[in-house]
Structures are given as structure tokens and as C-alpha cells.
CHARMM-style PDB file with segment names, atoms N, HN, CA, C and O in Angstrom:
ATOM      1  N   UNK     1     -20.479 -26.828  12.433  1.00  0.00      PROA
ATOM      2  CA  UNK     1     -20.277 -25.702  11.514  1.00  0.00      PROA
ATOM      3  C   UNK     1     -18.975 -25.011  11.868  1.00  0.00      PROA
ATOM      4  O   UNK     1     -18.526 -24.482  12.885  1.00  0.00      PROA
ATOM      5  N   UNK     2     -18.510 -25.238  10.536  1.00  0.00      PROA
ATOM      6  HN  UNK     2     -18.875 -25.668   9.710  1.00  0.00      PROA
ATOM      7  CA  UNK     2     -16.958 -23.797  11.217  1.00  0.00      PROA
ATOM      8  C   UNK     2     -16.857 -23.047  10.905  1.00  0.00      PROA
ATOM      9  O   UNK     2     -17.598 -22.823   9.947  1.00  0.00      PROA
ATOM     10  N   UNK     3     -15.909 -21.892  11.315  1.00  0.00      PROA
ATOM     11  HN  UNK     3     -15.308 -22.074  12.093  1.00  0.00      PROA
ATOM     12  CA  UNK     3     -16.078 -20.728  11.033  1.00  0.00      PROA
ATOM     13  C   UNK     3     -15.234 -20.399   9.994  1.00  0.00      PROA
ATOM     14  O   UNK     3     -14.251 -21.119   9.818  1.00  0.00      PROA
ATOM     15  N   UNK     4     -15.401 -19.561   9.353  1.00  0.00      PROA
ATOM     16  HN  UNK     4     -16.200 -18.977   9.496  1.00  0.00      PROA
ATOM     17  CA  UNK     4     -14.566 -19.240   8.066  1.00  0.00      PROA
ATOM     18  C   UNK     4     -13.563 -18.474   8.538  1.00  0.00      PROA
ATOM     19  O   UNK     4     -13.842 -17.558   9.312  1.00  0.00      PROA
ATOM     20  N   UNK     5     -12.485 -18.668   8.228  1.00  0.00      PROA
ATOM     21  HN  UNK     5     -12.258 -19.411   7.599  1.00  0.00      PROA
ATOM     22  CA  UNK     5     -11.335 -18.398   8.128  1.00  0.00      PROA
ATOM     23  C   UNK     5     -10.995 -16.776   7.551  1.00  0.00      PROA
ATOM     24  O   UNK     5     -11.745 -16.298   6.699  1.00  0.00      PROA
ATOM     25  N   UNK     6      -9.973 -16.082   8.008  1.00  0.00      PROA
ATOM     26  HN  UNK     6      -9.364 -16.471   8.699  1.00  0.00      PROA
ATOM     27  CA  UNK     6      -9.964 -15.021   7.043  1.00  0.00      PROA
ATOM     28  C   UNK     6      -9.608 -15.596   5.688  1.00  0.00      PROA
ATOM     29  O   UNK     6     -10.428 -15.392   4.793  1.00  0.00      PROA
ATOM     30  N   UNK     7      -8.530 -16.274   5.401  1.00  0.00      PROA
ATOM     31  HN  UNK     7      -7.864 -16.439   6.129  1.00  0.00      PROA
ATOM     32  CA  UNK     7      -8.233 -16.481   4.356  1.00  0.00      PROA
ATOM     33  C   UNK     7      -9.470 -17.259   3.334  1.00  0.00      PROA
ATOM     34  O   UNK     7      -9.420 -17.095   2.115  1.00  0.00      PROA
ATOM     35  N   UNK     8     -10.455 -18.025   3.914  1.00  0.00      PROA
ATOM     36  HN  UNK     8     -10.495 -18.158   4.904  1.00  0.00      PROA
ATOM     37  CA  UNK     8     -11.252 -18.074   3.390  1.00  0.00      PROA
ATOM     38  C   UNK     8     -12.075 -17.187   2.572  1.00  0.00      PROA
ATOM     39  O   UNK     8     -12.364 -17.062   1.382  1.00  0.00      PROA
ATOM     40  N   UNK     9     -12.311 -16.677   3.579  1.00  0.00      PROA
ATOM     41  HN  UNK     9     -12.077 -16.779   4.546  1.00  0.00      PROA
ATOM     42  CA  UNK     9     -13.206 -14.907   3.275  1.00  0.00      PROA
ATOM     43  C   UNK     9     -12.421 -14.195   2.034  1.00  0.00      PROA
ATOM     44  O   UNK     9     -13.040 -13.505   1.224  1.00  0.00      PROA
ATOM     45  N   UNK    10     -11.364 -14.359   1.964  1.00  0.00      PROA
ATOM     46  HN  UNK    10     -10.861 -14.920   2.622  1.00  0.00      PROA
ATOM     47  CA  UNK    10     -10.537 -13.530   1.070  1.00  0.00      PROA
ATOM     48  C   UNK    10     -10.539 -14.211   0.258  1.00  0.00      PROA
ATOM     49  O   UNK    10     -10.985 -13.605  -0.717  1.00  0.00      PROA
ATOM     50  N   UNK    11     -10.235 -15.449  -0.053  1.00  0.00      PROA
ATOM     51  HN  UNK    11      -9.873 -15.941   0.739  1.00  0.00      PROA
ATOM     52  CA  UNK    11     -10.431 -16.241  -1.383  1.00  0.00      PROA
ATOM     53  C   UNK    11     -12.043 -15.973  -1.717  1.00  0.00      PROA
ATOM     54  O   UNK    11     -12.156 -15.405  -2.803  1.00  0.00      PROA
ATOM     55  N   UNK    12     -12.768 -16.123  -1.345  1.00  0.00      PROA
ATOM     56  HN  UNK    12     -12.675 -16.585  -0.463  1.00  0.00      PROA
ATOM     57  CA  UNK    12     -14.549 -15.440  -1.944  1.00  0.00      PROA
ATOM     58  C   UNK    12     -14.883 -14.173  -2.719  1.00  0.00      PROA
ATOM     59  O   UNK    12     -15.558 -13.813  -3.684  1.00  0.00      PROA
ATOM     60  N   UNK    13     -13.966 -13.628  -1.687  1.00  0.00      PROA
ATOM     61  HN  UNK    13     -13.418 -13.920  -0.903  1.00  0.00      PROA
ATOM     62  CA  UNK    13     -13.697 -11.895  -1.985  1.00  0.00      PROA
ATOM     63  C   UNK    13     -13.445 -11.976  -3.380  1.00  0.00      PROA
ATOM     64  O   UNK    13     -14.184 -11.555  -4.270  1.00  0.00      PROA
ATOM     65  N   UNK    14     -11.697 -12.888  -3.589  1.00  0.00      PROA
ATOM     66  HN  UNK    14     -11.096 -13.230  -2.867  1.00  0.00      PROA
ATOM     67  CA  UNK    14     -11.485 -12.405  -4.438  1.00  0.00      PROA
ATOM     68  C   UNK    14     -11.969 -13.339  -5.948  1.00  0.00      PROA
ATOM     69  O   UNK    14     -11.232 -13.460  -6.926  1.00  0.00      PROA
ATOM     70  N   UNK    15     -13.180 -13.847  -5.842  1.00  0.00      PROA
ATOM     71  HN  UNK    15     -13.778 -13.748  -5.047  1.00  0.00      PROA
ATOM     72  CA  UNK    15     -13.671 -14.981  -7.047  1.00  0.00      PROA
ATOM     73  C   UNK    15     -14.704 -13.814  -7.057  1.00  0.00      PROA
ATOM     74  O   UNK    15     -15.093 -13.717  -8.221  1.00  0.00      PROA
ATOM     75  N   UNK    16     -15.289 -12.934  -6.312  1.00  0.00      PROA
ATOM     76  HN  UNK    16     -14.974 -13.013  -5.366  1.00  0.00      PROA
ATOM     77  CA  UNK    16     -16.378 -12.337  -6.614  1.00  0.00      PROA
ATOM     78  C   UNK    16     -15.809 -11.143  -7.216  1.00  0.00      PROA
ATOM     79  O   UNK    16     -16.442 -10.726  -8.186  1.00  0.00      PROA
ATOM     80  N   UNK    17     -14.585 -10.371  -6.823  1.00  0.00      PROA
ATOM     81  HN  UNK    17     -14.071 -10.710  -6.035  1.00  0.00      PROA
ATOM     82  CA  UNK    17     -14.278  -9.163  -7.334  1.00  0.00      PROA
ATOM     83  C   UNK    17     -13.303  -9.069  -8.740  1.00  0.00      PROA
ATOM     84  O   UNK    17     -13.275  -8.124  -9.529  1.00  0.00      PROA
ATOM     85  N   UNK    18     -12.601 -10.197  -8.803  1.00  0.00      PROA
ATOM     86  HN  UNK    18     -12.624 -10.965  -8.162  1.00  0.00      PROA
ATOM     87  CA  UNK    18     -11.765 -10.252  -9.969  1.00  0.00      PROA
ATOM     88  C   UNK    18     -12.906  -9.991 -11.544  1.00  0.00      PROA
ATOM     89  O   UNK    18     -12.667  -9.122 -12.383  1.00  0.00      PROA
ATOM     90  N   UNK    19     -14.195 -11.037 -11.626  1.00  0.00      PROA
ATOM     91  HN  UNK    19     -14.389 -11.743 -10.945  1.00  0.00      PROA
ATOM     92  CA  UNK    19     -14.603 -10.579 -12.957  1.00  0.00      PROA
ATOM     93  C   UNK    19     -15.069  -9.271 -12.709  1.00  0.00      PROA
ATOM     94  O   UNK    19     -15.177  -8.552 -13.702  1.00  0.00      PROA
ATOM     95  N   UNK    20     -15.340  -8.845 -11.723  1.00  0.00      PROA
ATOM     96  HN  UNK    20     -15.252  -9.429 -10.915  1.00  0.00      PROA
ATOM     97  CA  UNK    20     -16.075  -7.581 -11.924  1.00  0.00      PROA
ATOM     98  C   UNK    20     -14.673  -5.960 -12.256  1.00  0.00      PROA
ATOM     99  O   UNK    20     -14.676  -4.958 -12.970  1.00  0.00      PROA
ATOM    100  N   UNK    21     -13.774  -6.538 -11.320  1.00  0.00      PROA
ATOM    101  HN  UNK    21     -13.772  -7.352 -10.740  1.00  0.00      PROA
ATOM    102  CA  UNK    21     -12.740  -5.846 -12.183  1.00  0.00      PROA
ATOM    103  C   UNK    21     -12.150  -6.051 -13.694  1.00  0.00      PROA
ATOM    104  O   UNK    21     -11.905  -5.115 -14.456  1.00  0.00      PROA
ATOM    105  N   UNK    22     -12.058  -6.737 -13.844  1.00  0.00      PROA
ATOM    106  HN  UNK    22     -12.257  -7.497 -13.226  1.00  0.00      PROA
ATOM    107  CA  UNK    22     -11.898  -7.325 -15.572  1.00  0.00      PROA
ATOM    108  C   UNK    22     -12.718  -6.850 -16.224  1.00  0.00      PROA
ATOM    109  O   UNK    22     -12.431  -5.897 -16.949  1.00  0.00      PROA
ATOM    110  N   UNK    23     -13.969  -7.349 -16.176  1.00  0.00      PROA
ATOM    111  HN  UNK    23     -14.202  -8.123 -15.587  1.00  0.00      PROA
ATOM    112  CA  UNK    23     -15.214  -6.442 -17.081  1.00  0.00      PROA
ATOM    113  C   UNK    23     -15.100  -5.164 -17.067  1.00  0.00      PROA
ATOM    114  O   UNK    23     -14.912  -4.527 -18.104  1.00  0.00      PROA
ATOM    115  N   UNK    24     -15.210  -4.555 -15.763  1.00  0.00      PROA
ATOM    116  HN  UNK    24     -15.363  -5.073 -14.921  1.00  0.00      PROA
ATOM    117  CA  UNK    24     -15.849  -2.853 -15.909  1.00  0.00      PROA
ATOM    118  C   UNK    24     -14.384  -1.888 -15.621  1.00  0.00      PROA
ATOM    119  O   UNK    24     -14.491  -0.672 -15.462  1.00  0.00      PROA
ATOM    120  N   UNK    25     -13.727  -2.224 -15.600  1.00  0.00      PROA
ATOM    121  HN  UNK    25     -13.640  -3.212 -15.730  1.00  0.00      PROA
ATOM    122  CA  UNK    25     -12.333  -1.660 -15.983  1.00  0.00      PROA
ATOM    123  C   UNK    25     -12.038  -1.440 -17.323  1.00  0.00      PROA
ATOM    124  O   UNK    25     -12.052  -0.400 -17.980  1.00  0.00      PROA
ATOM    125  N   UNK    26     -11.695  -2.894 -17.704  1.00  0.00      PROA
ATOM    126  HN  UNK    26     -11.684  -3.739 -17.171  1.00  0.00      PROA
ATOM    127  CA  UNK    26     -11.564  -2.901 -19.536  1.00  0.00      PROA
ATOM    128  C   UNK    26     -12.447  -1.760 -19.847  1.00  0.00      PROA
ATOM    129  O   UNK    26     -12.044  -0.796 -20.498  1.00  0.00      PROA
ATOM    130  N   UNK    27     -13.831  -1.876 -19.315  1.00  0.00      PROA
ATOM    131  HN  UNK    27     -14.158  -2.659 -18.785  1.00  0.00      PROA
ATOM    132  CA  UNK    27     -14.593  -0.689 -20.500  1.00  0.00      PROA
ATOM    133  C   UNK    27     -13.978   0.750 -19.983  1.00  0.00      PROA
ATOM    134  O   UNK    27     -13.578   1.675 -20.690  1.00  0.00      PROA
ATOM    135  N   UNK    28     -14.023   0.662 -18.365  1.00  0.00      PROA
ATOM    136  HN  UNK    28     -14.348  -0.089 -17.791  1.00  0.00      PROA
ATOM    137  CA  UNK    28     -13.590   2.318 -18.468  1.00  0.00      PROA
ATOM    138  C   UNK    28     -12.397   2.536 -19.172  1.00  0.00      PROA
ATOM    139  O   UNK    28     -12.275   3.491 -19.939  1.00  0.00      PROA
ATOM    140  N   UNK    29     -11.383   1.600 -18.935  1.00  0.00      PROA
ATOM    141  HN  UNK    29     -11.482   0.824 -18.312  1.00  0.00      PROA
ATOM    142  CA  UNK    29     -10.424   1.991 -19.396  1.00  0.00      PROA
ATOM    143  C   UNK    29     -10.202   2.084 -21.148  1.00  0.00      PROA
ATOM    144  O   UNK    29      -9.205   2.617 -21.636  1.00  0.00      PROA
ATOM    145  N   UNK    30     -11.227   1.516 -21.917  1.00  0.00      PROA
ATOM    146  HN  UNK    30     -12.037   1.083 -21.521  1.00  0.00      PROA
ATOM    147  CA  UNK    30     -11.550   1.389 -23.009  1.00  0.00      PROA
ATOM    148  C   UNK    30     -12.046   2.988 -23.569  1.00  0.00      PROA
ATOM    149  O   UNK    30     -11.546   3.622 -24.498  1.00  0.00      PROA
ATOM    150  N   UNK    31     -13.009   3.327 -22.818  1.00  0.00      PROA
ATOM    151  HN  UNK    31     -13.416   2.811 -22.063  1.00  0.00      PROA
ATOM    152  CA  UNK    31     -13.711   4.119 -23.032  1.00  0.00      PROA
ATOM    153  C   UNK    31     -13.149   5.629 -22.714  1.00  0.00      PROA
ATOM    154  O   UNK    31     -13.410   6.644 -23.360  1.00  0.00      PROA
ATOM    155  N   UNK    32     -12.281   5.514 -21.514  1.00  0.00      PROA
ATOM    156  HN  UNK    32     -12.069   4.690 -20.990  1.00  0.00      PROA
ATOM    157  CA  UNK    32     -11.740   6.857 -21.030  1.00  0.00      PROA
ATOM    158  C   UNK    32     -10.476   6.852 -21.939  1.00  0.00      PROA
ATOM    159  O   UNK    32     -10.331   7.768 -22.749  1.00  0.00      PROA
ATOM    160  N   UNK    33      -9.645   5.949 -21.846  1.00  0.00      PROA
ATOM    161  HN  UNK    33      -9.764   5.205 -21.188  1.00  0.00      PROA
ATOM    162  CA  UNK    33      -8.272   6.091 -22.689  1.00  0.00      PROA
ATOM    163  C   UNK    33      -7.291   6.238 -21.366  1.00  0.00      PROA
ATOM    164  O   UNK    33      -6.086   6.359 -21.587  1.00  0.00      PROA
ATOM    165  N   UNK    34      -7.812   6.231 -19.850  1.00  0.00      PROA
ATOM    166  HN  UNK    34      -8.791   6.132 -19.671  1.00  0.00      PROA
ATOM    167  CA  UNK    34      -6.562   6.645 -19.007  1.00  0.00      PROA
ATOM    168  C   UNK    34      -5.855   5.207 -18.646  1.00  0.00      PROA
ATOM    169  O   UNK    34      -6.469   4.140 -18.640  1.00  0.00      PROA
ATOM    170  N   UNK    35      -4.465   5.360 -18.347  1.00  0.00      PROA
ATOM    171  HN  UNK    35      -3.966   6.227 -18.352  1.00  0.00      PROA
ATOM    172  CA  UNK    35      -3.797   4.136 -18.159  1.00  0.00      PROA
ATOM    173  C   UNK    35      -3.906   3.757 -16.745  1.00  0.00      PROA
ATOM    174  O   UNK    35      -3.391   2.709 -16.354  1.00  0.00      PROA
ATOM    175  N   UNK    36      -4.660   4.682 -15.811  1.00  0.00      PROA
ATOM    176  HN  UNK    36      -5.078   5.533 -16.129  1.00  0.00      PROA
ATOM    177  CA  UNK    36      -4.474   4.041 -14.258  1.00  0.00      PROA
ATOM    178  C   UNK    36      -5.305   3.061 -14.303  1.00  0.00      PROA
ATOM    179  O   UNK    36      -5.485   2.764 -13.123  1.00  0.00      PROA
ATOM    180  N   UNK    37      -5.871   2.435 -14.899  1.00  0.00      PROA
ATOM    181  HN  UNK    37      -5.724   2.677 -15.858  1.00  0.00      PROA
ATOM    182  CA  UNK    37      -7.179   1.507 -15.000  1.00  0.00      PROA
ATOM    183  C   UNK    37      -5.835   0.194 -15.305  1.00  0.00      PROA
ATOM    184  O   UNK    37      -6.123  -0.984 -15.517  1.00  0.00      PROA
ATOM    185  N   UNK    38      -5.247   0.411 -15.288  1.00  0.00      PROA
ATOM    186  HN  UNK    38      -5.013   1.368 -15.115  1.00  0.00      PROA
ATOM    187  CA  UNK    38      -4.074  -0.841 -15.871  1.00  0.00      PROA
ATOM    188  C   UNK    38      -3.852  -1.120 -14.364  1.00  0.00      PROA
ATOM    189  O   UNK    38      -3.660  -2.274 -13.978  1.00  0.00      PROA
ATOM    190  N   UNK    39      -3.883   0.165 -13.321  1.00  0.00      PROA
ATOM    191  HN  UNK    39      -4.039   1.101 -13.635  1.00  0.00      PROA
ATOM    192  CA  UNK    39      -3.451  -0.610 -11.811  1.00  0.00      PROA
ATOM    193  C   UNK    39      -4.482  -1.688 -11.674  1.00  0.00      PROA
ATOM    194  O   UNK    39      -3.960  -2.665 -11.137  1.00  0.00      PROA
ATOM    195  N   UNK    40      -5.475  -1.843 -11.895  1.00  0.00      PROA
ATOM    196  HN  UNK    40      -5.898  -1.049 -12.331  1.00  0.00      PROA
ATOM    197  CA  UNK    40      -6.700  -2.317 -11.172  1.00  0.00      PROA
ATOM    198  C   UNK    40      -6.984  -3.878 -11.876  1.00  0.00      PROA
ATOM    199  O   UNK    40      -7.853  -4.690 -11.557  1.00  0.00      PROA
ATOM    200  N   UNK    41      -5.775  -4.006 -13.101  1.00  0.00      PROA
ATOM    201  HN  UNK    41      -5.069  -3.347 -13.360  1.00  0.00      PROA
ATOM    202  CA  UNK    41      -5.116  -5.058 -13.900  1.00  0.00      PROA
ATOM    203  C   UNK    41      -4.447  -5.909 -12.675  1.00  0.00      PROA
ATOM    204  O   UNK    41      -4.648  -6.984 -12.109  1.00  0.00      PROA
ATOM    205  N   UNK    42      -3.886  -5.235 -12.623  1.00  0.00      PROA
ATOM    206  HN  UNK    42      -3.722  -4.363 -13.083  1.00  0.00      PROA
ATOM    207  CA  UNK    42      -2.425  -5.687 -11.292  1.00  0.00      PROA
ATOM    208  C   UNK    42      -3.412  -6.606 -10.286  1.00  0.00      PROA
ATOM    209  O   UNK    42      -3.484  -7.826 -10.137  1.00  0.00      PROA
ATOM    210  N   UNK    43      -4.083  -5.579  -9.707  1.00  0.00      PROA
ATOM    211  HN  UNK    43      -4.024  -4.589  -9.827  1.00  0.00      PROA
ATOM    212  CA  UNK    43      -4.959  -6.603  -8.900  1.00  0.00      PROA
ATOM    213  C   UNK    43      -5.607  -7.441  -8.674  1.00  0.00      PROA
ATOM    214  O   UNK    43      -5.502  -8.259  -7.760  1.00  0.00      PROA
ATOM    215  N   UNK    44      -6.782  -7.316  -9.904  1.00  0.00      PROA
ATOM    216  HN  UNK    44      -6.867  -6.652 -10.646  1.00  0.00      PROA
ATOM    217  CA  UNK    44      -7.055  -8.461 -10.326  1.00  0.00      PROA
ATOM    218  C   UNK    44      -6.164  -9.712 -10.523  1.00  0.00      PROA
ATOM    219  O   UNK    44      -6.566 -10.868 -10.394  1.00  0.00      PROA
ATOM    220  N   UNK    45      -4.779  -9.304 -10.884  1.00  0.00      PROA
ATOM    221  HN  UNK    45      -4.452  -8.365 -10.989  1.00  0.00      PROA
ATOM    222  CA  UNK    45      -3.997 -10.573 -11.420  1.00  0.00      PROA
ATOM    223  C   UNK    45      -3.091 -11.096  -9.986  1.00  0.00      PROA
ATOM    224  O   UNK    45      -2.298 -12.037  -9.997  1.00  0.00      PROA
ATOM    225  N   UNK    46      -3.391 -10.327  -8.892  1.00  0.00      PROA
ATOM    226  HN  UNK    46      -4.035  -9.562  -8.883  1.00  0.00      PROA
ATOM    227  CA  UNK    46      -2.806 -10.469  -7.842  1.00  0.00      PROA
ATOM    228  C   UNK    46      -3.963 -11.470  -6.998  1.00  0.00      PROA
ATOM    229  O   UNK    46      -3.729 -12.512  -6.387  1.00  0.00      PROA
ATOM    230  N   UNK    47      -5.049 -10.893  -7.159  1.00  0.00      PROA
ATOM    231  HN  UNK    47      -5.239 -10.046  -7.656  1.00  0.00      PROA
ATOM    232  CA  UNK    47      -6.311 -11.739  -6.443  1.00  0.00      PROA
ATOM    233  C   UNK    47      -6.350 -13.159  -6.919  1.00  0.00      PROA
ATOM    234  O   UNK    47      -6.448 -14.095  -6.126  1.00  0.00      PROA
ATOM    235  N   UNK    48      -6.260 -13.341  -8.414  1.00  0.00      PROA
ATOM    236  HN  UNK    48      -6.180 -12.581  -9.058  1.00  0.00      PROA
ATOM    237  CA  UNK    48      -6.118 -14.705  -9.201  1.00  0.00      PROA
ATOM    238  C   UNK    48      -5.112 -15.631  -8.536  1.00  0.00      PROA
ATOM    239  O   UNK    48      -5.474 -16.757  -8.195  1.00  0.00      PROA
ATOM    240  N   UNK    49      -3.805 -15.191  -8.324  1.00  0.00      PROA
ATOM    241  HN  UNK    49      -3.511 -14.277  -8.601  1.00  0.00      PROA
ATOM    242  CA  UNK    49      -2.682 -15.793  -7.753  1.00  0.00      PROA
ATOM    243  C   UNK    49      -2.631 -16.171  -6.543  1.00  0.00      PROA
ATOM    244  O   UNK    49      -2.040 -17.213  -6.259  1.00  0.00      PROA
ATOM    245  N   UNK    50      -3.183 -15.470  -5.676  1.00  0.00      PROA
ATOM    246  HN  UNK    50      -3.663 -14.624  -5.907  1.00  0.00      PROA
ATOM    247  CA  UNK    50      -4.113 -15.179  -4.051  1.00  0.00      PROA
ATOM    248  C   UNK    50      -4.566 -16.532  -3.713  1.00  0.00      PROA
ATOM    249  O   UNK    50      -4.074 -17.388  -2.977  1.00  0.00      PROA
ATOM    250  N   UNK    51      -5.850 -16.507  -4.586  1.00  0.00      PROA
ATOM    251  HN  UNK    51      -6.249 -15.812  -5.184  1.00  0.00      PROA
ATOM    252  CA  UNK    51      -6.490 -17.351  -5.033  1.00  0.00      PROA
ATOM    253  C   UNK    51      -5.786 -19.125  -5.263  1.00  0.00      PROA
ATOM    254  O   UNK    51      -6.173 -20.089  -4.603  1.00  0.00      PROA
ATOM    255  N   UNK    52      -5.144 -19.158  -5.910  1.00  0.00      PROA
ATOM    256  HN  UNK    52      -4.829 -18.375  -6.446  1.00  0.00      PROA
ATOM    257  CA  UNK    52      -4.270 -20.042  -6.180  1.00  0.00      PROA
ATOM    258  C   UNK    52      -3.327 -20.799  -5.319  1.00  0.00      PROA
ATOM    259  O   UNK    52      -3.210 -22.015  -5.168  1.00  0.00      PROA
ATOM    260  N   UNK    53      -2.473 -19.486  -4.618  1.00  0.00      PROA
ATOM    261  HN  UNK    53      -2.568 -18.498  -4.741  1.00  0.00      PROA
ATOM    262  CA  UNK    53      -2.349 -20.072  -3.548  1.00  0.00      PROA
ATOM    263  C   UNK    53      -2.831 -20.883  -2.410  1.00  0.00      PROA
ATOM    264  O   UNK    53      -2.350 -21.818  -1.769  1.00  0.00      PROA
ATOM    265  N   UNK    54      -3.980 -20.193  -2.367  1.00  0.00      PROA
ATOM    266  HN  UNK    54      -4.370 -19.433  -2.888  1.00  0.00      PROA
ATOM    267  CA  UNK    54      -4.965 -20.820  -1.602  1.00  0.00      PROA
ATOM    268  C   UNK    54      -5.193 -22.049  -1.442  1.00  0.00      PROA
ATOM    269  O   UNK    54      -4.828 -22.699  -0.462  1.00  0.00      PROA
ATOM    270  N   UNK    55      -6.033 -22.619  -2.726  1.00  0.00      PROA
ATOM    271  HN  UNK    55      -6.329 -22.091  -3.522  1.00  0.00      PROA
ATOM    272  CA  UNK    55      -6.162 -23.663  -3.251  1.00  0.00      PROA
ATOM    273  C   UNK    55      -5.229 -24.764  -2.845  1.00  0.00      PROA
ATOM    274  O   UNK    55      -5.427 -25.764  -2.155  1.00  0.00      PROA
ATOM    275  N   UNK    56      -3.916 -24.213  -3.592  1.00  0.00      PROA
ATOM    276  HN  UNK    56      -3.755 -23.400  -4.153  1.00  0.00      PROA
ATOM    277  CA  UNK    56      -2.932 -25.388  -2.950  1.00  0.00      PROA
ATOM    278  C   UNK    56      -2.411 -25.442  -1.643  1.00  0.00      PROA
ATOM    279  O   UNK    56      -1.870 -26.432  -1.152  1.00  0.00      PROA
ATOM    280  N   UNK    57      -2.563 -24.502  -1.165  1.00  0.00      PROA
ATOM    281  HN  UNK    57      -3.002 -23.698  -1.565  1.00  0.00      PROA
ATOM    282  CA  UNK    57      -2.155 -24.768   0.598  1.00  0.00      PROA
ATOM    283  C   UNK    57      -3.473 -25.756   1.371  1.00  0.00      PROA
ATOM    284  O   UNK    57      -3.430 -26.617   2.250  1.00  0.00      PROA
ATOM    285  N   UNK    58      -4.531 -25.202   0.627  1.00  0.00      PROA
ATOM    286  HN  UNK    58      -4.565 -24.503  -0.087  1.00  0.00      PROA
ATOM    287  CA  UNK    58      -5.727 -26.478   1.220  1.00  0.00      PROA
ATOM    288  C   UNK    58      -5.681 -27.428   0.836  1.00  0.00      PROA
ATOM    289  O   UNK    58      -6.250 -28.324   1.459  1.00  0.00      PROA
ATOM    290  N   UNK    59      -4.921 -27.752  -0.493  1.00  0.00      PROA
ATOM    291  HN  UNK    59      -4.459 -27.024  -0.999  1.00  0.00      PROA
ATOM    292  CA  UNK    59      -4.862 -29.441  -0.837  1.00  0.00      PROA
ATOM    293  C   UNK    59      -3.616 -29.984  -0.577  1.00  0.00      PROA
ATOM    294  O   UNK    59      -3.333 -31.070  -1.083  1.00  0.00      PROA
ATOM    295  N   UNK    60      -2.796 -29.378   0.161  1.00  0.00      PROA
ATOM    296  HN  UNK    60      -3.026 -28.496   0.572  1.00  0.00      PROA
ATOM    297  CA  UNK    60      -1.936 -29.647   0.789  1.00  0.00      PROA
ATOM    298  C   UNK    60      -1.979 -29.895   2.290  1.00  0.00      PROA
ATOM    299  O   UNK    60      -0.936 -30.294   2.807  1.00  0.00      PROA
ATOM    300  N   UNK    61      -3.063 -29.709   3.067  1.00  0.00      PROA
ATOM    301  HN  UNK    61      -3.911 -29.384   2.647  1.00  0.00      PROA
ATOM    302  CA  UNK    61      -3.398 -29.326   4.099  1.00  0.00      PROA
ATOM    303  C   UNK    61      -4.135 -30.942   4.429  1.00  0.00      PROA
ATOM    304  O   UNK    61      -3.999 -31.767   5.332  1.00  0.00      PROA
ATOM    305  N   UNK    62      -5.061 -30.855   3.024  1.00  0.00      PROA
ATOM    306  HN  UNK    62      -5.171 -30.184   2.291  1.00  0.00      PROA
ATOM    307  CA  UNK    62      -6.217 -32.540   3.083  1.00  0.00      PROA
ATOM    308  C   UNK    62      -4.840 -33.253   3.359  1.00  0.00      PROA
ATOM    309  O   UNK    62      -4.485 -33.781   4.413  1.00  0.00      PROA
ATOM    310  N   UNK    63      -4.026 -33.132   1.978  1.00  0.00      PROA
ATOM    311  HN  UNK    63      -4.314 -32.703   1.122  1.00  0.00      PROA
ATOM    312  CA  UNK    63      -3.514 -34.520   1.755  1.00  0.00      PROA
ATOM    313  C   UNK    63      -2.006 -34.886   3.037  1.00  0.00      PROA
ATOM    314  O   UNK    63      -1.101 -35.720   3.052  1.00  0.00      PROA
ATOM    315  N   UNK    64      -2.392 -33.830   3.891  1.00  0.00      PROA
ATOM    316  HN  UNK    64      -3.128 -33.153   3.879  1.00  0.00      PROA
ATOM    317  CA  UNK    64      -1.242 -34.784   4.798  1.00  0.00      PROA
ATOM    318  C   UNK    64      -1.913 -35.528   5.708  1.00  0.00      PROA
ATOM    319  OT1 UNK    64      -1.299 -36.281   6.463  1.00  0.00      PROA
TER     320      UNK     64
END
């Protein structure tokens, strides 16, 4: 068994927190009308990319 990695941990993090920012943002921010809800955009789209990176540094990692 191995141990998870931070970066692991953080790629989980961020597959679990991105829809939940997407969903319940949009509405507040739907619903309130304030634009700071657009930061929490950013992040989400920062976690996605995070994410991504990830991915390819591990299949870069198999395939050498």
C-alpha cells in the first residue's frame, strides 16, 4: 500500500470541490447579483488545470 502523495490528495480535493463550486456559486451568484462569486470561477478553473496537470505528469511518469 502507498501512501498518497500530497499532490495526490490535491488532485481528489480538487475533483470533489470544483462541481460543488460550479453548482452553488452559479446560484449564489445568480441569485445575489454580487460579482465576487466570479472569484470562486477563477478557482474552480484553476483546480481543473491543477488537475490536468496532474494527469499528465503521471502519464509521463508511467511511460518512461
Amino acid at each position: 500500500m502507498s501512501i498518497p502523495t500530497y499532490r495526490k490528495i490535491m488532485f481528489y480535493m480538487d475533483i470533489i470541490l470544483v462541481p460543488f463550486i460550479v453548482i452553488f456559486f452559479s446560484i449564489a451568484a445568480h441569485t445575489t447579483g454580487n460579482k465576487i462569486y466570479y472569484l470562486y470561477f477563477g478557482v474552480a478553473v484553476a483546480a481543473i488545470f491543477r488537475s490536468i496537470s496532474y494527469l499528465r505528469k503521471e502519464r509521463a511518469n508511467k511511460s518512461s
